[in-house]
N, CA, C and O of each residue as an XYZ file, in Angstrom:
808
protein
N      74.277    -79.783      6.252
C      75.336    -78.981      5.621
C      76.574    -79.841      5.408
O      77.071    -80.540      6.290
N      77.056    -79.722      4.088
C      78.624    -80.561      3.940
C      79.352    -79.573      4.757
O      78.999    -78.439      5.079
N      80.809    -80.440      5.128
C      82.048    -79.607      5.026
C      82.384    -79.041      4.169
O      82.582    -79.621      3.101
N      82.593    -77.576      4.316
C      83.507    -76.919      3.099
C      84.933    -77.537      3.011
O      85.765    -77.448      3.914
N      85.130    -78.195      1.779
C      86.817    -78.170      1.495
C      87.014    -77.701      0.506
O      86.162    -77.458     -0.348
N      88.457    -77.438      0.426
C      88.968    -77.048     -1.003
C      88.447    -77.026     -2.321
O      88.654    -78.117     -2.852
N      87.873    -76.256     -3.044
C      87.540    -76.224     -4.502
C      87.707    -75.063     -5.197
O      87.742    -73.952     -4.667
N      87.826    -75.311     -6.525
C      88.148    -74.254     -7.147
C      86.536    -74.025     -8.124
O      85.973    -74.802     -8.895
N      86.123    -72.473     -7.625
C      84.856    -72.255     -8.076
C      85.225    -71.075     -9.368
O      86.025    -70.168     -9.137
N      84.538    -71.212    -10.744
C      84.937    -70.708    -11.805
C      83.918    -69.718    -12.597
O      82.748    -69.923    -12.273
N      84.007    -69.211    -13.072
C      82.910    -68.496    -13.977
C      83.882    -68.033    -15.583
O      85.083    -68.147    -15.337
N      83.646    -67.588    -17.002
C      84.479    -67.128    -17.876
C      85.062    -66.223    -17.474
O      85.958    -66.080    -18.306
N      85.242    -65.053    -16.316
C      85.878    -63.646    -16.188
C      86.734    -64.549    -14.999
O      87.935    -64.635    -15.257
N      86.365    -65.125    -13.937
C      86.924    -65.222    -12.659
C      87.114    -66.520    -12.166
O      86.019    -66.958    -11.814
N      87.985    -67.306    -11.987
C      88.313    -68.382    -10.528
C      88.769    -67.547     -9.230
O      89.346    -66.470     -9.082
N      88.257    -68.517     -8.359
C      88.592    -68.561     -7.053
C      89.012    -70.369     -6.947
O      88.386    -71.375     -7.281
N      90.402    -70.154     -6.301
C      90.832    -71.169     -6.204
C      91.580    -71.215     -4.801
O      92.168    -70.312     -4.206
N      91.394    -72.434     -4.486
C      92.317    -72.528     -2.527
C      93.705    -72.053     -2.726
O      94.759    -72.424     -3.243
N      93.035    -70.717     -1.846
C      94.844    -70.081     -1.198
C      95.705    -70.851     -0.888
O      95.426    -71.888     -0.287
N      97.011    -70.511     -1.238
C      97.965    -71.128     -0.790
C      99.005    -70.387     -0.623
O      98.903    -69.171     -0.784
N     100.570    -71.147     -0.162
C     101.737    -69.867      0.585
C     102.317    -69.793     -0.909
O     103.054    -68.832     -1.128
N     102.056    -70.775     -2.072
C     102.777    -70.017     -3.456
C     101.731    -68.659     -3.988
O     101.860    -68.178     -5.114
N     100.853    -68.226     -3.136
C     100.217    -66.778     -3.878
C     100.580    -65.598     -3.188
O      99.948    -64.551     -3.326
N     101.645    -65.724     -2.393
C     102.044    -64.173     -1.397
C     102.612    -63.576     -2.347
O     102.358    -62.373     -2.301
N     103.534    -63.975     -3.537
C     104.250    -62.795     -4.427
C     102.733    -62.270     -5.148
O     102.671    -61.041     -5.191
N     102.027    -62.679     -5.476
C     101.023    -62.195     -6.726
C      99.896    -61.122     -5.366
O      99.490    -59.964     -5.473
N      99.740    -61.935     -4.434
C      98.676    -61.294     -3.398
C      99.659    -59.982     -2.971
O      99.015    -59.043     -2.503
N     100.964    -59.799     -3.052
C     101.502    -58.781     -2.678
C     101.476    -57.545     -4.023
O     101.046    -56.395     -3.930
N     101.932    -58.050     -4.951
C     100.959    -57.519     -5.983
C      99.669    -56.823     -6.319
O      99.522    -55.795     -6.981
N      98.598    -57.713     -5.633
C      97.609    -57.171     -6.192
C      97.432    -55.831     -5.174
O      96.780    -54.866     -5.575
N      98.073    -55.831     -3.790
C      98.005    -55.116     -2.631
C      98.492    -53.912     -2.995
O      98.179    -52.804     -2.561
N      99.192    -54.173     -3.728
C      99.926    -52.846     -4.171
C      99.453    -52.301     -4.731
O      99.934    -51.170     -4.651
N      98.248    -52.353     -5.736
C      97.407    -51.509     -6.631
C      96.799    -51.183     -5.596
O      96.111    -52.006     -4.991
N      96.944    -49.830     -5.164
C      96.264    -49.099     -4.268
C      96.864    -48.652     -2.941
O      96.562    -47.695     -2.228
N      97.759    -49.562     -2.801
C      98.375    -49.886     -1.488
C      97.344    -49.732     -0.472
O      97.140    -48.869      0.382
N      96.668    -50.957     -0.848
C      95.294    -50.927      0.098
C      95.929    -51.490      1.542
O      95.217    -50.811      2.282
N      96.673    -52.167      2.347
C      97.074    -52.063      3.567
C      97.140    -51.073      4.484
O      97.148    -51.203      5.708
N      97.227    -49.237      3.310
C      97.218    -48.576      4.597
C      95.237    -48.129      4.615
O      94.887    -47.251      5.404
N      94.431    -48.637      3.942
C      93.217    -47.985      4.322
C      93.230    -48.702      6.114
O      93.530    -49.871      6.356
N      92.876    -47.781      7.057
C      92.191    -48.164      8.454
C      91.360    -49.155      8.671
O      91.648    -50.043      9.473
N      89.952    -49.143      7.833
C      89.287    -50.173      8.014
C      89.005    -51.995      7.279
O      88.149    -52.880      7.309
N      90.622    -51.673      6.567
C      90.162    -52.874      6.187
C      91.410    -54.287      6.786
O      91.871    -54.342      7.926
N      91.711    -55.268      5.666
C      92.636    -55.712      6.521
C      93.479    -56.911      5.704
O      93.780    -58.086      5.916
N      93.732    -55.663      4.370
C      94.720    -56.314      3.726
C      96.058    -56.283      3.970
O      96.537    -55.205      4.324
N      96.798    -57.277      3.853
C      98.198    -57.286      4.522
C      98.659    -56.445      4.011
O      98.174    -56.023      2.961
N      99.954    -55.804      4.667
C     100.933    -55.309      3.923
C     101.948    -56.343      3.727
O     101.943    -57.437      4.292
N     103.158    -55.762      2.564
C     103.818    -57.162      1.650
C     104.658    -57.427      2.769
O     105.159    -58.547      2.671
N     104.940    -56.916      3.620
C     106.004    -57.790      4.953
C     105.085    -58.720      5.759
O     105.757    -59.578      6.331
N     103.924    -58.817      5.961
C     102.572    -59.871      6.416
C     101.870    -60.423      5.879
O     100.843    -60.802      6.442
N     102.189    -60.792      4.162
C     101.387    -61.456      3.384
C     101.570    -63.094      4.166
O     100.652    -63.793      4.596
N     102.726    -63.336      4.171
C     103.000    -64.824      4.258
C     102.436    -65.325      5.828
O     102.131    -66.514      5.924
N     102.344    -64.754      6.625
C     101.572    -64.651      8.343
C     100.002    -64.370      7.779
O      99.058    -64.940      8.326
N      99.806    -63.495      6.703
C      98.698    -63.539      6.374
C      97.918    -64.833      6.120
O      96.939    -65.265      6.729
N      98.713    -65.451      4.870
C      98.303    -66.609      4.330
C      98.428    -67.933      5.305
O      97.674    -68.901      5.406
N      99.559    -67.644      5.928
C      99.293    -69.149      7.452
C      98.795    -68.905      8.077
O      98.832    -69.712      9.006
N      97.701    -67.487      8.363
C      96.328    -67.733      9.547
C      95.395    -68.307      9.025
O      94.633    -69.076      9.610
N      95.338    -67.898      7.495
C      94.098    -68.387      6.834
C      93.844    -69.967      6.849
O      92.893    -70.664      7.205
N      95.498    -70.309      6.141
C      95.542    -71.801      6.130
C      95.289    -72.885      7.444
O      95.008    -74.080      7.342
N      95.485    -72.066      8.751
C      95.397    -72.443     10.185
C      94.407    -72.513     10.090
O      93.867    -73.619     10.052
N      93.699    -71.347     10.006
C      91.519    -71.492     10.124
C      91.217    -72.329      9.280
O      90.432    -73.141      9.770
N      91.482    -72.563      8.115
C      91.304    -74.306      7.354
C      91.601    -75.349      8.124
O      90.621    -75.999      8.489
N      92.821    -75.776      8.548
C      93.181    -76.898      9.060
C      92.270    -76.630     10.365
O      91.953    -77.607     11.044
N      92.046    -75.962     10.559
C      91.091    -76.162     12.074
C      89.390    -75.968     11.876
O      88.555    -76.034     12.779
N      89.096    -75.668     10.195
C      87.801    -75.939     10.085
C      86.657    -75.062      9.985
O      85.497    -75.282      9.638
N      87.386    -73.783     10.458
C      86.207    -72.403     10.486
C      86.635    -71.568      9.620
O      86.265    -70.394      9.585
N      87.721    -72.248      8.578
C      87.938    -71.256      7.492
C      88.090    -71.873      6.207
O      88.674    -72.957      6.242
N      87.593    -71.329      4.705
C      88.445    -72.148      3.877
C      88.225    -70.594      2.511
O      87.364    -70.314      1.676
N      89.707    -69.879      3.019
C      90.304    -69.250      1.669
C      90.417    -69.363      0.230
O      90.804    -70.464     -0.159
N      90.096    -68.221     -0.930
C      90.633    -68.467     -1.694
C      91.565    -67.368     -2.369
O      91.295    -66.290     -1.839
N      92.392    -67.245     -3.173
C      92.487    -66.184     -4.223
C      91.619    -65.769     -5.473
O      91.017    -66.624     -6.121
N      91.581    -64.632     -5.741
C      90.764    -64.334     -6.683
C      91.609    -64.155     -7.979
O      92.538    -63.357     -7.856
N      91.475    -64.705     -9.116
C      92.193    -65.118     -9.981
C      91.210    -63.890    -11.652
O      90.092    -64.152    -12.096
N      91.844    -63.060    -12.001
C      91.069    -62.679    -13.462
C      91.580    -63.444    -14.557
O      92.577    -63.076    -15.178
N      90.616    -65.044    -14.970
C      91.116    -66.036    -15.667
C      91.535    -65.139    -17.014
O      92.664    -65.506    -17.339
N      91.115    -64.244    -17.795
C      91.916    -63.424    -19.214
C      93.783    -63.078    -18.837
O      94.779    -63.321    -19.518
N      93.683    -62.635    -17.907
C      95.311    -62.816    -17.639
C      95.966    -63.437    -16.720
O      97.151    -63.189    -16.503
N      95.307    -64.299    -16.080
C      95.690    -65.464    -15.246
C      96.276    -64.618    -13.808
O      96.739    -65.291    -12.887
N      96.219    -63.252    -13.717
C      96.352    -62.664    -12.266
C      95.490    -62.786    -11.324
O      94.261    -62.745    -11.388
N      96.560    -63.024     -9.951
C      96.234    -62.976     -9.115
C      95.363    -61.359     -8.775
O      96.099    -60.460     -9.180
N      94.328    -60.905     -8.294
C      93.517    -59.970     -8.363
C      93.097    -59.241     -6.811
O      92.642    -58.117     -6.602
N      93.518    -60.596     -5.609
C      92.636    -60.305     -4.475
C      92.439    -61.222     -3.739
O      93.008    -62.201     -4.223
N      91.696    -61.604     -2.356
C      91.451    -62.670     -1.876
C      90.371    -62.801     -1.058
O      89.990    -61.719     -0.611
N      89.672    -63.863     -0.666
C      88.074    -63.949     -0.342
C      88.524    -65.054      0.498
O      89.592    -65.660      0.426
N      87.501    -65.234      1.347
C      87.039    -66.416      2.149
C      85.861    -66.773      2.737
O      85.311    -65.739      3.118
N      84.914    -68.167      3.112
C      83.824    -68.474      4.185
C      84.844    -68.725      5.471
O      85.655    -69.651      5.480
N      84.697    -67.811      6.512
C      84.796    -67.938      7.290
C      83.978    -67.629      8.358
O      83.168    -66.723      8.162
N      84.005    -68.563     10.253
C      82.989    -68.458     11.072
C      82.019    -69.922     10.517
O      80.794    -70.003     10.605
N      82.577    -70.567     10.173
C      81.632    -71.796      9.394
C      81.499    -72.626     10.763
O      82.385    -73.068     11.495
N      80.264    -72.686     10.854
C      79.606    -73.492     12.194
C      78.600    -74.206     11.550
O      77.509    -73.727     11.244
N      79.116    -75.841     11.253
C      78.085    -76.691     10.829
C      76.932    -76.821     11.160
O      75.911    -76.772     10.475
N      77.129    -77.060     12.666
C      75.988    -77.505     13.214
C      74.709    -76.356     13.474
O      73.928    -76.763     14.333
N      74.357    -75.040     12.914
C      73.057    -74.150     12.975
C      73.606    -73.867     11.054
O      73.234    -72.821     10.521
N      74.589    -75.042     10.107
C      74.469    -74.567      8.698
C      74.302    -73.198      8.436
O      73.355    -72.712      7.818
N      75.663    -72.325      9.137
C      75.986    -71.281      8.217
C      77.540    -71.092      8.535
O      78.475    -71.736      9.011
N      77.298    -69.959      8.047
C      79.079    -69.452      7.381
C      79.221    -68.430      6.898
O      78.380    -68.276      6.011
N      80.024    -67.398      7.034
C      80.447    -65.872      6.444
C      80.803    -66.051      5.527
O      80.757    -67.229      5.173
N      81.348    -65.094      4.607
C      81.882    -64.409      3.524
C      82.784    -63.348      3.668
O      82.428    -62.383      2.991
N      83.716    -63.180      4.234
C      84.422    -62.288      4.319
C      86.093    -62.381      4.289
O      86.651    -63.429      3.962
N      86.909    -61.057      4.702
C      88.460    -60.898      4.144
C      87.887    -60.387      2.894
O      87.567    -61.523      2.545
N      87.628    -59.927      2.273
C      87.447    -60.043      0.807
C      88.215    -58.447      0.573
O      87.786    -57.452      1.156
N      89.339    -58.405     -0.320
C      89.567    -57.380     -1.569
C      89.935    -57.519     -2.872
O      90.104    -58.626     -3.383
N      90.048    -56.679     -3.347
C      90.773    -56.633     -4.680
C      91.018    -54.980     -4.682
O      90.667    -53.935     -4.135
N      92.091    -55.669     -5.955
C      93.576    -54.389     -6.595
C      92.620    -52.946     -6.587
O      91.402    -52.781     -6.653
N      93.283    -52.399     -6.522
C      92.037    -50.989     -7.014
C      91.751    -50.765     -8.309
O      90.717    -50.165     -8.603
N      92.780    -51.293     -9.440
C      92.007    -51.465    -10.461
C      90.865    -52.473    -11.016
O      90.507    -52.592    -12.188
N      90.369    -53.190     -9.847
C      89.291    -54.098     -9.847
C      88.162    -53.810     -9.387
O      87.115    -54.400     -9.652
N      88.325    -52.689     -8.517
C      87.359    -52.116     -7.594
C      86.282    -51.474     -8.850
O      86.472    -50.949     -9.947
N      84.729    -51.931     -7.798
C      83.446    -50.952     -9.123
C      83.601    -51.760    -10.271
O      82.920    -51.270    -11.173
N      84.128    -52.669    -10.601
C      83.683    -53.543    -11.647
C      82.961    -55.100    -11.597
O      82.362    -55.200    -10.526
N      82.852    -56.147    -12.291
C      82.207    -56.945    -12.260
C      82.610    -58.089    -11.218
O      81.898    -59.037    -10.888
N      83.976    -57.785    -10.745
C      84.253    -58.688    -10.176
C      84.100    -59.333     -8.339
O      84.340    -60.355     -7.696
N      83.615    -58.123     -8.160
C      82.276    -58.987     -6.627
C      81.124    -59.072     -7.050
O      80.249    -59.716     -6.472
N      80.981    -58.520     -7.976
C      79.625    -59.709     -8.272
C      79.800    -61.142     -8.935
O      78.950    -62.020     -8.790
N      80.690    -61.275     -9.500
C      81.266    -62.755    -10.178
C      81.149    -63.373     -8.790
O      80.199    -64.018     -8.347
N      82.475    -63.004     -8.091
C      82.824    -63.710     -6.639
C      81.643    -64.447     -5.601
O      81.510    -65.604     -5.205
N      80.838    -63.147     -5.364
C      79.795    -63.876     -4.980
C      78.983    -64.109     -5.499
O      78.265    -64.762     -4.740
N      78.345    -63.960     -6.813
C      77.722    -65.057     -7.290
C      78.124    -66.373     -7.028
O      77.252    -67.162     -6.664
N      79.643    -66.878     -7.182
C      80.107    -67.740     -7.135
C      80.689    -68.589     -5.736
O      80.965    -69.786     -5.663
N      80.754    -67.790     -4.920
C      80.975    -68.235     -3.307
C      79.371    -68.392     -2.436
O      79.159    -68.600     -1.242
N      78.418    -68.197     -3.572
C      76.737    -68.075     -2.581
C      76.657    -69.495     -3.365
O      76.500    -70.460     -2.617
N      76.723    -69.714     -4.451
C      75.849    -70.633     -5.035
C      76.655    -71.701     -4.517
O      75.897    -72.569     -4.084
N      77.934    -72.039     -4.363
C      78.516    -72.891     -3.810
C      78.103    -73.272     -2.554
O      77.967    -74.474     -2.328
N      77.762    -72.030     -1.247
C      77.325    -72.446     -0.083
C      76.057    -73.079     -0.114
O      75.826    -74.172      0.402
N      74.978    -72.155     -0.920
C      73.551    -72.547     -0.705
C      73.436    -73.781     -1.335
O      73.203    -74.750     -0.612
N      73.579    -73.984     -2.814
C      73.464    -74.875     -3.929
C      74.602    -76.606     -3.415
O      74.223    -77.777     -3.432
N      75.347    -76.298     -3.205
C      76.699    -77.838     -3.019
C      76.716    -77.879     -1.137
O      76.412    -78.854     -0.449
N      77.024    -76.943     -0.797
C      76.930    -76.920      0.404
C      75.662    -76.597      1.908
O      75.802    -76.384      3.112
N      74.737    -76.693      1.165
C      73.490    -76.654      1.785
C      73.347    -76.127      3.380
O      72.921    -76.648      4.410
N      74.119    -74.392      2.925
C      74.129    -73.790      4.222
C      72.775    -73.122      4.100
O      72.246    -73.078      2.989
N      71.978    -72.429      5.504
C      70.636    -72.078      5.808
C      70.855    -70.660      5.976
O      69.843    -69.968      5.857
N      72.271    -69.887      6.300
C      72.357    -68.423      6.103
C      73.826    -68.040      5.738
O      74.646    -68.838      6.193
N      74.081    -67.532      5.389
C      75.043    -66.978      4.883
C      75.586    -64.804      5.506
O      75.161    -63.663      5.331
N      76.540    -65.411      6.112
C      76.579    -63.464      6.902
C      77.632    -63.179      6.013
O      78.277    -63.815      5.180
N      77.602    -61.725      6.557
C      78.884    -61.025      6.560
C      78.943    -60.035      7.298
O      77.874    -59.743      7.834
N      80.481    -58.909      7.708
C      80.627    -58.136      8.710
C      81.303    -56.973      8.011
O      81.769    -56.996      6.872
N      81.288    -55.900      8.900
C      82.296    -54.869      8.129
C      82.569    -53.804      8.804
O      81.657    -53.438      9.546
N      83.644    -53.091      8.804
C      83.746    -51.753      9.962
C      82.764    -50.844      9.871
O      82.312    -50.627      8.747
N      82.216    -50.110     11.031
C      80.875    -49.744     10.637
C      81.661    -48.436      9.524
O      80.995    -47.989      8.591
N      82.767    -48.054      9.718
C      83.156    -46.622      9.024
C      83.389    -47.559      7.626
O      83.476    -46.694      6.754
N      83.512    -48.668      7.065
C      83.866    -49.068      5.838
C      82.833    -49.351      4.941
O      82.427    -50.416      4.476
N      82.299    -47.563      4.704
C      80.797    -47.211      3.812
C      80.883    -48.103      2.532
O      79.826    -48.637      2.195
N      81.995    -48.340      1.771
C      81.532    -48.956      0.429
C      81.948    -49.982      0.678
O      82.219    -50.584     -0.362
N      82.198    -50.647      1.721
C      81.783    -51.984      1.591
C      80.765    -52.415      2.307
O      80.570    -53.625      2.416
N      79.744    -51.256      3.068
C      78.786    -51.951      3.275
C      77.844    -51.704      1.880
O      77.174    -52.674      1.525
N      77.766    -50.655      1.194
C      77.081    -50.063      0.134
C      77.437    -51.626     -0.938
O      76.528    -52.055     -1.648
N      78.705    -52.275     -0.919
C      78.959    -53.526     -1.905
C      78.214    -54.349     -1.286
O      77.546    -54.963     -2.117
N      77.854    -54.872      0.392
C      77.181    -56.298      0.715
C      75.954    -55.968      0.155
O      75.497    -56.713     -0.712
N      75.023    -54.461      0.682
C      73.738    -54.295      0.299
C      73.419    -54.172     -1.331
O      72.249    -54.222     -1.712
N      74.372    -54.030     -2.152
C      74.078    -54.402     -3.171
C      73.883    -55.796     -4.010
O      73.409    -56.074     -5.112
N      74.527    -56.583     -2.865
C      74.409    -57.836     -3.283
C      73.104    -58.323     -2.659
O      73.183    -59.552     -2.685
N      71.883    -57.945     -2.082
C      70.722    -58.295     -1.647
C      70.844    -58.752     -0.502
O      69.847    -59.429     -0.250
N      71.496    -58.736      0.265
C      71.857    -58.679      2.105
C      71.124    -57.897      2.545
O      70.955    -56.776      2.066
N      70.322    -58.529      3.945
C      69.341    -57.809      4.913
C      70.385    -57.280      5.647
O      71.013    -58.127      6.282
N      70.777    -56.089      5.759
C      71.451    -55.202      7.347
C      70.556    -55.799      8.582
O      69.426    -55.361      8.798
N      71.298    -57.098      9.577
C      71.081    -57.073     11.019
C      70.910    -56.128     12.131
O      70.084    -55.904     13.016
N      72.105    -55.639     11.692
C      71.919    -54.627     13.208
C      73.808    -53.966     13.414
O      74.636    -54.045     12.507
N      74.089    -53.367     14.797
C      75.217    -53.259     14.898
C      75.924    -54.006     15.987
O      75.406    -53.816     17.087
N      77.009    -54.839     15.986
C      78.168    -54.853     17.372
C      78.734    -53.996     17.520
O      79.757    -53.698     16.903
N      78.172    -53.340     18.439
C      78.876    -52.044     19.420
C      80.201    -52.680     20.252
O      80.116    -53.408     21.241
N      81.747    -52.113     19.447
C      82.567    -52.373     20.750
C      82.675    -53.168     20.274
O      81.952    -53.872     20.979
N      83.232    -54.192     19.084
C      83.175    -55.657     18.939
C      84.743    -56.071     18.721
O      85.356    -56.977     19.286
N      85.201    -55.170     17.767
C      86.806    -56.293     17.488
C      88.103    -54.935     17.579
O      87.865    -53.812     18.023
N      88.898    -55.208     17.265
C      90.025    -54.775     16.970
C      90.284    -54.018     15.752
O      89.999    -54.796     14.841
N      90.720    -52.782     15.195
C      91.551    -52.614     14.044
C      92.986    -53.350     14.111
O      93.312    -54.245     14.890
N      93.880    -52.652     12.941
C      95.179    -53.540     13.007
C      95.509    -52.172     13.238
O      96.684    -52.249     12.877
N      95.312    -50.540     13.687
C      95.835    -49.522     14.567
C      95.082    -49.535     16.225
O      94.860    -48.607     17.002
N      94.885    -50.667     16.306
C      94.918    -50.555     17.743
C      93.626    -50.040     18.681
O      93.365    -49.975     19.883
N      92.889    -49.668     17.240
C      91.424    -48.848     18.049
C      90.375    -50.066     17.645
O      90.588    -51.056     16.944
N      89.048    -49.611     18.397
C      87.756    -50.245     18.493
C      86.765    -50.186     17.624
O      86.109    -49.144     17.661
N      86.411    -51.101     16.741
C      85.401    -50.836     16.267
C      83.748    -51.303     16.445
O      83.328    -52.049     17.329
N      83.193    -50.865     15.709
C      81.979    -51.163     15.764
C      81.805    -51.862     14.594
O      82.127    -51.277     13.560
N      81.138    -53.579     14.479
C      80.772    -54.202     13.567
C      79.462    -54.437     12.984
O      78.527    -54.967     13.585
N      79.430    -53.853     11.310
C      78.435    -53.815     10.845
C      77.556    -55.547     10.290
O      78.021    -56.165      9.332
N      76.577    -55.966     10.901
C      76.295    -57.000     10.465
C      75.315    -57.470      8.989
O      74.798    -56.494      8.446
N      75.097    -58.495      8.484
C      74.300    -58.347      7.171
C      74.273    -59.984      7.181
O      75.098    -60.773      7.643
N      72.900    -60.240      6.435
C      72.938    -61.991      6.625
C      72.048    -61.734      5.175
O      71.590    -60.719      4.650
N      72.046    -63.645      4.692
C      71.356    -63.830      3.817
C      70.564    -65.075      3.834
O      71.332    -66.028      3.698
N      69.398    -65.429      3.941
C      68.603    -66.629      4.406
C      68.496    -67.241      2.641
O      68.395    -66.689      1.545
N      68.584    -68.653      3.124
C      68.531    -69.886      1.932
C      67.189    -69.289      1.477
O      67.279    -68.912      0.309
N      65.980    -69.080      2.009
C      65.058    -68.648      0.787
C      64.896    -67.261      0.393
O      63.892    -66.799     -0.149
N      65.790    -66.725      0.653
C      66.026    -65.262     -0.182
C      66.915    -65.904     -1.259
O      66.494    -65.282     -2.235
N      67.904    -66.765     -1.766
C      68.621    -66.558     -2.182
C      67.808    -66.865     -3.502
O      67.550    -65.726     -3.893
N      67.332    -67.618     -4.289
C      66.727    -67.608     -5.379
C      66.491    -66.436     -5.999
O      66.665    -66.340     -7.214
N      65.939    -65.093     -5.027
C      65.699    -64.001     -6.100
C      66.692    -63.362     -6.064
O      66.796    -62.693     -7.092
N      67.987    -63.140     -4.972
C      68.883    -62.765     -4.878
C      69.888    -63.110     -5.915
O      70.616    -62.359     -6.563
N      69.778    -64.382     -5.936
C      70.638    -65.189     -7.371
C      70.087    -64.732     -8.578
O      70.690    -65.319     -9.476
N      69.068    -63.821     -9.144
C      68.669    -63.731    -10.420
C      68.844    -62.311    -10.162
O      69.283    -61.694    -11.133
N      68.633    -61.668     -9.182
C      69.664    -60.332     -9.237
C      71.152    -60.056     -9.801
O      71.397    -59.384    -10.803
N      72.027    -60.646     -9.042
C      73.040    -60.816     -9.104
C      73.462    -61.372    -10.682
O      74.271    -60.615    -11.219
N      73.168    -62.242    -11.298
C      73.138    -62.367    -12.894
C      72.156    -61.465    -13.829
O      71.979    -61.816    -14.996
N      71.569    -60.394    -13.353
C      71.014    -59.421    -14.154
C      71.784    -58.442    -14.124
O      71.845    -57.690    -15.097
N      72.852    -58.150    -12.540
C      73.325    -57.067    -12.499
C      74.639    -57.444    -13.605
O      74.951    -56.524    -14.361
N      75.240    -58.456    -13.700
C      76.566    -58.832    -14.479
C      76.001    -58.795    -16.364
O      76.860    -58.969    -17.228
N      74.457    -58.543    -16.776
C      74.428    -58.506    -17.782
C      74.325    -57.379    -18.445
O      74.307    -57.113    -19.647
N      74.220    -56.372    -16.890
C      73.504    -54.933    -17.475
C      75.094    -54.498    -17.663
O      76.093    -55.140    -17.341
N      74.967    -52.785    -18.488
C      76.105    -51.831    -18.874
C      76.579    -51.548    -17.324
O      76.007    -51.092    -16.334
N      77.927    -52.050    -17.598
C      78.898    -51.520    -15.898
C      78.428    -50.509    -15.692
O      77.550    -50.641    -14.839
N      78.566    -49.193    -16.125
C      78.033    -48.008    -15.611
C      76.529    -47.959    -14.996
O      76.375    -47.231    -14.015
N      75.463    -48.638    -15.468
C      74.252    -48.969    -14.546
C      74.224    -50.135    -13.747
O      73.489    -50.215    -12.763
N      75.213    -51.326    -14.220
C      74.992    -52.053    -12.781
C      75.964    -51.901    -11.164
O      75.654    -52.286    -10.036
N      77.199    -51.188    -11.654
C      77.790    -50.939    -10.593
C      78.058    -49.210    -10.110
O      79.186    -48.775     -9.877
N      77.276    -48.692    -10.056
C      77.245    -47.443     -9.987
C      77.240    -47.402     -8.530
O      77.212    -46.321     -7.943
């Protein structure tokens, strides 16, 4: 497995490019479509913790188990949201996928499937990781309903595992993806971005 560093991964609708502390005005922005900070289970900043936001991320980079990006909608050059591999442990070659939102006017459209199309093929394809996870509050139904649509096996549950940002316990939903699933998984994922939005993201 390489090190993940910095790159900017592209498709015609979407970049993802390395976070940085010049994207807290636009990431506060995109937060605001929806004012997704106050949903419970997830764990987008609010605009007084964007910038603490963005120097944990950048910390888990400089220390190696993280590498952030923003999600960019290249037609109007907005900032949209933000993603990361994080939990990257070279040595058994894997790494998560997670932090991930976008604006609510992004939500149900093409753009997690762009994303990860584009954050898998990078791990499996350039970065020659062997699984690929992700996690999620067990109460945060559509985003587990978004990993399993992306062709993720459901693991199992951590009972009792982390923290909310109100102070209570949750239970973490797990989901992985093995290097030889990903081939048919990858021709999913570009069938679902060709079909009519209304049948591929329903």
């Amino acid at each position: 497995m390489r090190k993940p560093e910095p790159v900017t991964l592209q498709s015609p609708r979407l970049r993802l490019e390395p976070l940085a502390t010049d994207h807290a005005t636009a990431l506060q922005a995109a937060a605001r479509d929806g004012e997704l900070w106050n949903l419970r289970v997830t764990s987008v900043p609010a605009p007084a913790d964007t910038g603490a936001y963005i120097e944990a991320a950048l910390q888990g980079q400089a220390d190696g188990h993280m590498l952030p990006f923003a999600v960019v909608d290249v037609a109007s050059g907005r900032v949209i949201g933000s993603s990361r591999y994080h939990d990257i442990v070279p040595a058994v070659e894997r790494l998560e996928i997670g932090h991930t939102w976008y604006g609510r006017s992004w939500q149900r459209s093409h753009v997690n499937t762009t994303a990860k199309l584009l954050l898998l093929t990078h791990a499996f394809e350039v970065l020659g990781v062997q699984l690929v996870g992700w996690r999620t509050d067990n109460y945060n139904l559509a985003s587990q309903r978004a990993i399993e649509r992306l062709g993720a096996r459901r693991d199992g549950v951590l009972r009792h595992h982390a923290l909310r940002r109100d102070g209570s316990v949750r239970d973490t939903v797990m989901y992985s993806l093995a290097a030889g699933e990903w081939p048919e998984v990858k021709a999913h994922l570009q069938d679902q971005l060709v079909r009519p939005r209304g049948e591929a993201f329903k």
